[in-house]
C-alpha positions in Angstrom: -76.3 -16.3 -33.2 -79.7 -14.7 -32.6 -79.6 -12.6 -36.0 -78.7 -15.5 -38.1 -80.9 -17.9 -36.9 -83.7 -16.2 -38.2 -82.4 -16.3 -42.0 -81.2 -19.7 -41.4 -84.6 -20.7 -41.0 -85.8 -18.8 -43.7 -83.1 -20.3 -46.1 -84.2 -24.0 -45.0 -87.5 -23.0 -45.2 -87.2 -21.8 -48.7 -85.0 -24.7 -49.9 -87.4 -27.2 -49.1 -90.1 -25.0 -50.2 -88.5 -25.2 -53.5 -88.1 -28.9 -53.3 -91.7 -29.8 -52.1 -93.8 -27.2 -54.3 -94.0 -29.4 -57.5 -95.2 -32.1 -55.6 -97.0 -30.7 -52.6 -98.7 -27.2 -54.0 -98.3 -24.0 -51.6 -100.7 -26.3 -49.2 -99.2 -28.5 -48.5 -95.7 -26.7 -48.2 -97.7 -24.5 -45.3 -98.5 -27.8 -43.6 -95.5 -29.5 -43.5 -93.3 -26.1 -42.1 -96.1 -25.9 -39.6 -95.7 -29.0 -38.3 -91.7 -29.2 -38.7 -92.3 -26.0 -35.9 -94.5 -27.9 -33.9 -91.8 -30.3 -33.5 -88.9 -28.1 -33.2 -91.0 -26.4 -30.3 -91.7 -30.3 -28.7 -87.8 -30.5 -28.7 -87.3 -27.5 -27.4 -89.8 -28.0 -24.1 -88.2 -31.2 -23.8 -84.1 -30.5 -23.6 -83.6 -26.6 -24.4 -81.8 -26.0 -20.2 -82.6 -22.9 -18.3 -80.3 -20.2 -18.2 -77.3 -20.4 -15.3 -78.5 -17.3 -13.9 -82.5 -18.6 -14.0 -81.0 -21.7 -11.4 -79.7 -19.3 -9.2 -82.0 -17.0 -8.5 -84.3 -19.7 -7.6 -81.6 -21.4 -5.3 -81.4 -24.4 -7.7 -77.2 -24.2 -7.0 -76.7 -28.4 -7.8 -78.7 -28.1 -11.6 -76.8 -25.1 -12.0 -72.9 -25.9 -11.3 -73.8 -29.0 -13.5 -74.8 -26.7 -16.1 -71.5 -24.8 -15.6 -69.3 -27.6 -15.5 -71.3 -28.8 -18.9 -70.7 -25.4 -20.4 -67.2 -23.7 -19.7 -65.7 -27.0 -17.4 -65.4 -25.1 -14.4 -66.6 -24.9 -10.5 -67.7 -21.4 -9.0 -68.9 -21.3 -5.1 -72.4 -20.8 -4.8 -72.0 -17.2 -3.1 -70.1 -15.9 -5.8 -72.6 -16.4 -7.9 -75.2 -14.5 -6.2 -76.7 -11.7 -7.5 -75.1 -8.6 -6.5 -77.9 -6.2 -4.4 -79.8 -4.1 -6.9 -79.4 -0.1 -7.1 -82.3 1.3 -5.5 -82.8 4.4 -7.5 -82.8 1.9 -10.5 -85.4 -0.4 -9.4 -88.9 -1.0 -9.7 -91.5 -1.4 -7.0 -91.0 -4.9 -7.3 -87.4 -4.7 -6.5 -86.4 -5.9 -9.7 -83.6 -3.6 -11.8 -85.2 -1.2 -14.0 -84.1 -0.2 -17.6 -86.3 2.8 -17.1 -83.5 5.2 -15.8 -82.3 8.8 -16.9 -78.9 7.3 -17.5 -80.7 4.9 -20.2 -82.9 7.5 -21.2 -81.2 7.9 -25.1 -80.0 4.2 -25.6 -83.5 3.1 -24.7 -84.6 5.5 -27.2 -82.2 5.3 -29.9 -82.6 1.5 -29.8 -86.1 1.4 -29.6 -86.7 2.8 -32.8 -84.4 1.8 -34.7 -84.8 -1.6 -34.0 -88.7 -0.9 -34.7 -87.3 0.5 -38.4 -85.4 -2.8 -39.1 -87.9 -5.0 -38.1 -90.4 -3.3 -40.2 -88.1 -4.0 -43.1 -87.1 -7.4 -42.1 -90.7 -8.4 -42.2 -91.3 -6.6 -45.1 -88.9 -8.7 -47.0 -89.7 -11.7 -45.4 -93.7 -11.5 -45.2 -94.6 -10.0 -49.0 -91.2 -10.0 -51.2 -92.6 -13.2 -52.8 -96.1 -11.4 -53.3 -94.3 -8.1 -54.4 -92.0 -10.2 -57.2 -94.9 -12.3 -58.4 -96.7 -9.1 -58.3 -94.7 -7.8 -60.8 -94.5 -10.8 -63.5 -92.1 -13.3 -61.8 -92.8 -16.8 -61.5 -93.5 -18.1 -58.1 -89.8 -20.0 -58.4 -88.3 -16.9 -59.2 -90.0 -15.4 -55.6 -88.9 -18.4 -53.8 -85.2 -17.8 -54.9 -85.0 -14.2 -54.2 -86.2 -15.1 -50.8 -83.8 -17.4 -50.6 -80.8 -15.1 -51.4 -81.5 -12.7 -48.9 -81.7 -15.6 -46.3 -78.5 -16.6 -47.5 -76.6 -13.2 -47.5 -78.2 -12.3 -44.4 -76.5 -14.8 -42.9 -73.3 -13.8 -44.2 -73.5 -10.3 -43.1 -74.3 -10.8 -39.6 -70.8 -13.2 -39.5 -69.2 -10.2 -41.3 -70.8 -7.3 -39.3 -69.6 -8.8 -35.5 -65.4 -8.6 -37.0 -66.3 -4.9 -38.5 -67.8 -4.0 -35.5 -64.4 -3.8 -33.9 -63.0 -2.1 -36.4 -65.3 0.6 -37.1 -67.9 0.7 -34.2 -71.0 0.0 -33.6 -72.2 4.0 -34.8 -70.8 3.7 -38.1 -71.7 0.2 -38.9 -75.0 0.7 -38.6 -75.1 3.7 -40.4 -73.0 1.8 -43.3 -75.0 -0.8 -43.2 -78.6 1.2 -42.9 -77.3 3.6 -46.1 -76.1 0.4 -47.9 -79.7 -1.2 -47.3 -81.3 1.8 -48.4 -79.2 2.2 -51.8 -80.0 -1.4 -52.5 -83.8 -1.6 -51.7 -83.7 1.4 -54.4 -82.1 -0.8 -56.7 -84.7 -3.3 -56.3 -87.6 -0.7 -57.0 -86.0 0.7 -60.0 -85.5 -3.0 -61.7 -89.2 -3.9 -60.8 -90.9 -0.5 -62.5 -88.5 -0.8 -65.7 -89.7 -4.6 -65.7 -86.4 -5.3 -67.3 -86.2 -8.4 -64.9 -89.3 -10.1 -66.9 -87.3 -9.6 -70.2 -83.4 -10.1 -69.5 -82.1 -13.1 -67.7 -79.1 -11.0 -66.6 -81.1 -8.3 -65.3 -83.0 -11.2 -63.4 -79.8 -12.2 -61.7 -79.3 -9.0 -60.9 -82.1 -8.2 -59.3 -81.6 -11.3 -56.6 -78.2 -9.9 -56.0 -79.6 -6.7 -55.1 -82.3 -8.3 -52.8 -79.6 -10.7 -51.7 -77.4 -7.8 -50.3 -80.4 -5.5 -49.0 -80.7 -9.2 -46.7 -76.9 -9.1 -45.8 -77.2 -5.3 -44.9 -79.6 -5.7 -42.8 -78.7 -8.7 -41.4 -75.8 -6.7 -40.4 -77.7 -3.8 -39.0 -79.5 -6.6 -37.0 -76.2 -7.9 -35.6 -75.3 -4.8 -34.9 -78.0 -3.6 -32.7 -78.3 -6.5 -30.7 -74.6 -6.1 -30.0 -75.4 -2.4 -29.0 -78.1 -3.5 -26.2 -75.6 -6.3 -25.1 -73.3 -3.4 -24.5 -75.2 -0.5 -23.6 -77.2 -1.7 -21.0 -75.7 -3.1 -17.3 -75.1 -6.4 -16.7 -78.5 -6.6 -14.3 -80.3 -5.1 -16.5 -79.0 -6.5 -20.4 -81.7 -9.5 -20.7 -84.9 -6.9 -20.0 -82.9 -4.6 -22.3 -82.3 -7.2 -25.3 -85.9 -8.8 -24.5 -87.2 -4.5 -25.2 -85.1 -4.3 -28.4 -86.7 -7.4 -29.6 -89.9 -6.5 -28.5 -89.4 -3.2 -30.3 -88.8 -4.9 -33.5 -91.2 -7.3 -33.3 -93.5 -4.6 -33.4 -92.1 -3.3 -36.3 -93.1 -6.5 -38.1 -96.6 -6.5 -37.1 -96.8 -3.2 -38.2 -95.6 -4.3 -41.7 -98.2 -7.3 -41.5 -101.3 -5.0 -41.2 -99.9 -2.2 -43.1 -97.9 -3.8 -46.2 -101.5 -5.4 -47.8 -102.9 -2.2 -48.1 -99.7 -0.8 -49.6 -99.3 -3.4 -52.2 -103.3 -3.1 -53.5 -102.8 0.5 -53.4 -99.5 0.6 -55.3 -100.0 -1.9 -58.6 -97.3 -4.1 -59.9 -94.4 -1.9 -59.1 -95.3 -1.5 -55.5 -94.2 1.7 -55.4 -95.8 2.7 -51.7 -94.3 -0.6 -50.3 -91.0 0.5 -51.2 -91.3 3.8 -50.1 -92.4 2.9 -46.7 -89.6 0.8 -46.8 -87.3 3.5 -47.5 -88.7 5.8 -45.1 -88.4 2.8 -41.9 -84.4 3.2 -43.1 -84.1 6.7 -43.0 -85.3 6.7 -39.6 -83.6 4.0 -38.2 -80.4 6.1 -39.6 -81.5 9.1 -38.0 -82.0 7.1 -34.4 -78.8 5.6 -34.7 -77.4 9.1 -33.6 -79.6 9.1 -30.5 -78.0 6.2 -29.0 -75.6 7.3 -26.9 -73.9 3.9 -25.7 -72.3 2.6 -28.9 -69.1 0.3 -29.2 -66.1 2.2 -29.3 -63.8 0.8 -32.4 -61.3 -1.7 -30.9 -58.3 1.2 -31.9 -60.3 4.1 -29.9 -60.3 1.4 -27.2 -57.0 0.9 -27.1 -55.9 4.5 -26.5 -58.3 4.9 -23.9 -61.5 6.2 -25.4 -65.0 6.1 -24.5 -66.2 3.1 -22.7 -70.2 3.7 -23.0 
């Protein structure tokens, strides 16, 4: 749920782009999505609940068995719902769990970076492939579309990643899924510096299937990771570890908002250092993908009794 609601977003946001842009220019496309956020947000402040766990802590017991009885239709005494007493040698001054142990040393890591390498990418696609296609002779309709196939696929392959996560692992589907992106986002160069897009409808269609699956790959490399920190990291701990992974990749995309400019004036119309950075973000988020060392057994090694963490 939290990997495809970013593509969802960006599918809606692209369909109705595509409706409006005739009639309201790029303008006034930017203020109507700002002000369909704004909205959202108003909605959000007014019924989004706090979390079960949120209640508790702060002794709020009556909101929260509501909330439970809302949710799964079921009653739990209050004292079984306390939190259990935190390690001490895994705490911080404040008494709070820490993700900072030895123990977590490599997933923090491992995660870390990698998630860092995806987001860079995500954002990459999602901040300039419009710029990068119109860049390179495509009409802004044309941009629009390929941004709205990799919503759409990246959607798909974060439903298909979480039922081939049980059957291959977490390690190897993110390594599947990294090399896949990689192979793809080559594909995409290649058909961009031959220009063969610009002259061969079928070339065209091509070349949104190839940006359409570098979305679903990563998409599922997104799904993946965020199942990895759900796993990896104890039950105290797992929200401050997601809320680091997300952090970690959010950083990513800022980095790819101040850096990609530069590497799109510097590289003409075939973008060439964009793409290469790109490239590069993959290759590492492959290499960190070894240096977690909490991945998801397959559900088979399971089974027999393999590894657990």
């Amino acid at each position: 749920l939290l990997t495809i609601s970013a593509p969802l977003g960006g599918l809606l946001g692209a369909a109705l782009t595509l409706a409006f842009l005739p009639a309201l220019g790029w303008r006034g496309c930017f203020i109507l999505c700002g002000c369909v956020t704004i909205m959202l947000g108003l909605v959000m402040l007014a019924w989004l609940p706090e979390s079960i766990s949120y209640l508790f802590q702060r002794n709020r017991f009556a909101k929260a068995q509501a909330e439970m009885r809302r949710i799964a239709g079921i009653e739990i005494p209050e004292d079984a719902m306390q939190a259990a007493e935190p390690d001490e040698s895994a705490t911080t001054s404040s008494g709070r769990p820490s993700i900072f142990t030895r123990e977590l040393l490599r997933l923090n890591l491992g995660a870390q970076v990698t998630f860092f390498a995806i987001g860079f990418v995500i954002y990459a696609v999602s901040s300039w492939l419009p710029t990068v296609l119109t860049t390179a002779g495509l009409s802004l309709a044309d941009a629009i579309r390929g941004a709205l196939f990799s919503s759409i696929f990246a959607i798909l392959g974060a439903l298909v990643s979480v039922s081939l996560i049980d059957i291959w692992g977490s390690r190897k589907m993110l390594l599947i899924t990294i090399l896949a992106s990689f192979v793809f986002f080559l594909a995409i160069f290649i058909i961009l510096f031959t220009g063969a897009a610009l002259h061969h409808e079928g070339v065209k269609w091509l070349l949104f299937l190839s940006i359409g699956l570098s979305g679903g790959t990563t998409g599922g490399a997104t799904s993946t990771m965020y199942s990895v920190l759900a796993f990896g990291y104890p039950l105290d701990r797992r929200a401050t570890g997601l809320g680091f992974g997300v952090m970690a990749a959010r950083t990513g995309g800022l980095v790819t908002i101040l850096a990609s400019g530069f590497l799109l004036r510097m590289g003409g119309p075939e973008a060439a250092p964009y793409f290469m950075a790109i490239l590069i973000a993959l290759a590492v988020a492959a290499v960190a993908a070894f240096i977690i060392d909490r991945h998801i057994p397959a559900a088979q090694l399971q089974s027999r009794g393999g590894c657990t963490q």
